[in-house]
C-alpha positions as CSV (number, residue, x, y, z in Angstrom):
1,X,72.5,-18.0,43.3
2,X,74.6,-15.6,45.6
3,X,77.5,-17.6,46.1
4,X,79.0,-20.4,45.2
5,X,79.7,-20.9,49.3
6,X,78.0,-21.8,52.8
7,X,76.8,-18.3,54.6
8,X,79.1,-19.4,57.4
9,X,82.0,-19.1,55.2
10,X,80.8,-15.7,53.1
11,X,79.8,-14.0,56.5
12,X,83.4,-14.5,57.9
13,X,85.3,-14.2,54.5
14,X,83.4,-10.6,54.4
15,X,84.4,-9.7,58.3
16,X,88.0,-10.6,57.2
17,X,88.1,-8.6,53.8
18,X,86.6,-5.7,55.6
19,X,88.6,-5.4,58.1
20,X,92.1,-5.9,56.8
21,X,90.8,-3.3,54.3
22,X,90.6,-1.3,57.1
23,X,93.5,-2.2,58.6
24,X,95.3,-1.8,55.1
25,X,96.1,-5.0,55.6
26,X,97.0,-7.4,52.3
27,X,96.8,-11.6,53.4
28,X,98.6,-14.0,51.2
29,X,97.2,-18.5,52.0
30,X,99.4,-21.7,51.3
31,X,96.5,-24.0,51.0
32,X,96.7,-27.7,50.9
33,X,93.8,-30.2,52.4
34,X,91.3,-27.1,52.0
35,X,92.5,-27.1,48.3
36,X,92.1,-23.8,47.6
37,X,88.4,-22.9,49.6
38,X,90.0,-20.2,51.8
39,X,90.6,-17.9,49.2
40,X,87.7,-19.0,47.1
41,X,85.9,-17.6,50.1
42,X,87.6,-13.9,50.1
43,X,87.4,-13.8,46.2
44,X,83.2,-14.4,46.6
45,X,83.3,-10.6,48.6
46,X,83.4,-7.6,46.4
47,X,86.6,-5.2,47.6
48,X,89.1,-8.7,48.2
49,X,91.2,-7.3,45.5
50,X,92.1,-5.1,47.7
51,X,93.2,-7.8,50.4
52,X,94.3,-10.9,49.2
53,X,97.5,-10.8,47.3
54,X,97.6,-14.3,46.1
55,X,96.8,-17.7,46.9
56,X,99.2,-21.1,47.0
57,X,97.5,-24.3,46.3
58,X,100.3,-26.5,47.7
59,X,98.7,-30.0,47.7
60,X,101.3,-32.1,47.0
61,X,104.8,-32.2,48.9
62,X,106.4,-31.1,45.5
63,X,104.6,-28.2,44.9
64,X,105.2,-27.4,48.9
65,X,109.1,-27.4,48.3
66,X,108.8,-25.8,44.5
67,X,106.1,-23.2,45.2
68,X,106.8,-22.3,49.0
69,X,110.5,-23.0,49.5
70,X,109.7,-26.2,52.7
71,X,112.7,-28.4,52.6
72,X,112.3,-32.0,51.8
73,X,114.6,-32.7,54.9
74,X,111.8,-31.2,57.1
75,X,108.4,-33.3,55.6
76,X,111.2,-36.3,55.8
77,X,111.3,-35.5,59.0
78,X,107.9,-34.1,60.3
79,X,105.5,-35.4,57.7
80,X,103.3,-32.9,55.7
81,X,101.0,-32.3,58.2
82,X,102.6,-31.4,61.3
83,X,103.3,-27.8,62.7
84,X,106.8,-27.7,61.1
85,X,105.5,-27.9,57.9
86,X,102.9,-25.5,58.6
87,X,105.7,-22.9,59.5
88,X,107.3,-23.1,56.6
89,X,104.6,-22.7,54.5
90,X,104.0,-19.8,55.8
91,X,107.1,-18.6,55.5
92,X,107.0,-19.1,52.3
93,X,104.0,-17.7,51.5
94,X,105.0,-14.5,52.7
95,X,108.5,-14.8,51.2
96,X,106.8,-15.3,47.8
97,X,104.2,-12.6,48.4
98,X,103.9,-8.8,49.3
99,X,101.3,-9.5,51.7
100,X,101.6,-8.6,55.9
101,X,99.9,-12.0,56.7
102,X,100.6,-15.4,55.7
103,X,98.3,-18.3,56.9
104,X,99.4,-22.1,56.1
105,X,96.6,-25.1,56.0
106,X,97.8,-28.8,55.8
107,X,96.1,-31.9,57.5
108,X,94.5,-34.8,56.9
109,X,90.7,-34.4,55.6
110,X,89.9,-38.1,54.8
111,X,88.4,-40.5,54.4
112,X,91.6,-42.2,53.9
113,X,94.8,-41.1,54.7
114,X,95.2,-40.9,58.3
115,X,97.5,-42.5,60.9
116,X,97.6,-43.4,64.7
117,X,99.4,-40.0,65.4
118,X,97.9,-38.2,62.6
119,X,94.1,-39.3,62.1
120,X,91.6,-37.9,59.9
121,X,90.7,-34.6,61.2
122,X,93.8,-33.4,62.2
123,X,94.8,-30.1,60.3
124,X,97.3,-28.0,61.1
125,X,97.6,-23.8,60.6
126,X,100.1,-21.6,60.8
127,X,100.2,-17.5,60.8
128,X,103.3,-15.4,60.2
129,X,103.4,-11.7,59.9
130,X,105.7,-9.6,57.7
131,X,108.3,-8.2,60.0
132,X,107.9,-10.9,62.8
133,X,111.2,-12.7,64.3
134,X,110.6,-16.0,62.4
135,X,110.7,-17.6,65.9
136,X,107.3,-16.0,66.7
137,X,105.3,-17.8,63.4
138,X,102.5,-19.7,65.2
139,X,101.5,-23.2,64.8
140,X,98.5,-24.6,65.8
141,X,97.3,-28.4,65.7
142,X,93.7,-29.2,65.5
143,X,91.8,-32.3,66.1
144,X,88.1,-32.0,63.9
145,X,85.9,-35.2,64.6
146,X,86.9,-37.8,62.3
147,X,83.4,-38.8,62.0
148,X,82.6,-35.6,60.1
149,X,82.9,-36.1,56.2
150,X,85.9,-35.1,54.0
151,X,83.7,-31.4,52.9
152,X,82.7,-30.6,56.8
153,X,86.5,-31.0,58.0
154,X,87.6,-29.0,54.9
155,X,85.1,-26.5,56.4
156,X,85.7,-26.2,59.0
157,X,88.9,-26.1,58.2
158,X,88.2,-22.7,55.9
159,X,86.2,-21.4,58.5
160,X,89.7,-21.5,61.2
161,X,92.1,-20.5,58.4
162,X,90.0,-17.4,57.7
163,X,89.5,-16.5,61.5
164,X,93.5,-16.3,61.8
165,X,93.3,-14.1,59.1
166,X,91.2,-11.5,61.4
167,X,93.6,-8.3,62.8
């Protein structure tokens, strides 16, 4: 066995380890519907040391406001998954890291959970950089098919959250 992963995910998890290596870039993830996968992808490629600085699994809206520093007011307000909530995780993830790029997951991977405004599929991402005018933190909304399974929406899922990750 070469890895523990789909080649989909290794072949980009190695474009993004190589080239923030290049870029002397270090990434830091706040994970929570992908659980964790995004950096189990960059830790299957020799050399990641050298560009992930850590990884938050925030799955729960406790560890999101313990770990990460999002305000209860704001999933109150928003909801977990919605691109509030994103921003703030990444945020945090850079605030509790010494990485240059943060990258926040949270959505709705099923087969339960969903909601008419929020249905299963709908993840949302976020990507701050160290340095940026908090204003500037992107947040992203996307709709997978809810007919794919809960493991294809977590990939694919992985496979966006890594291609943010790219310089």
């Amino acid at each position: 066995m070469n890895s523990l992963l789909p080649s989909v995910l290794m072949d980009l998890a190695a474009r993004v380890v190589a080239e923030n290596a290049a870029a002397g870039r270090r990434v830091v993830l706040a994970e929570s519907c992908t659980g964790g996968l995004v950096c189990a992808a960059l830790t299957e490629i020799a050399g990641s040391s050298d560009v992930l600085d850590r990884g938050f699994v925030t799955y729960s809206n406790d560890a999101k406001i313990e770990s990460l520093g999002v305000s209860a007011e704001l999933i109150d307000t928003f909801g977990a998954v919605s691109p509030a909530v994103a921003w703030a995780m990444a945020r945090g993830a850079l605030k509790h890291s010494d990485a240059n790029v943060a990258v926040a997951i949270t959505g709705v991977a099923g087969p339960g959970g969903g909601t008419d405004s929020k249905p299963v599929g709908t993840v949302v991402f976020a990507c701050a950089l160290r340095g940026q005018n908090e204003n500037d933190i992107t947040a992203e909304q996307k709709n997978f098919d809810p007919g794919l399974s809960r493991a294809e929406i977590r990939q694919e899922a992985t496979l966006a959250a890594l291609e943010l990750l790219l310089p």
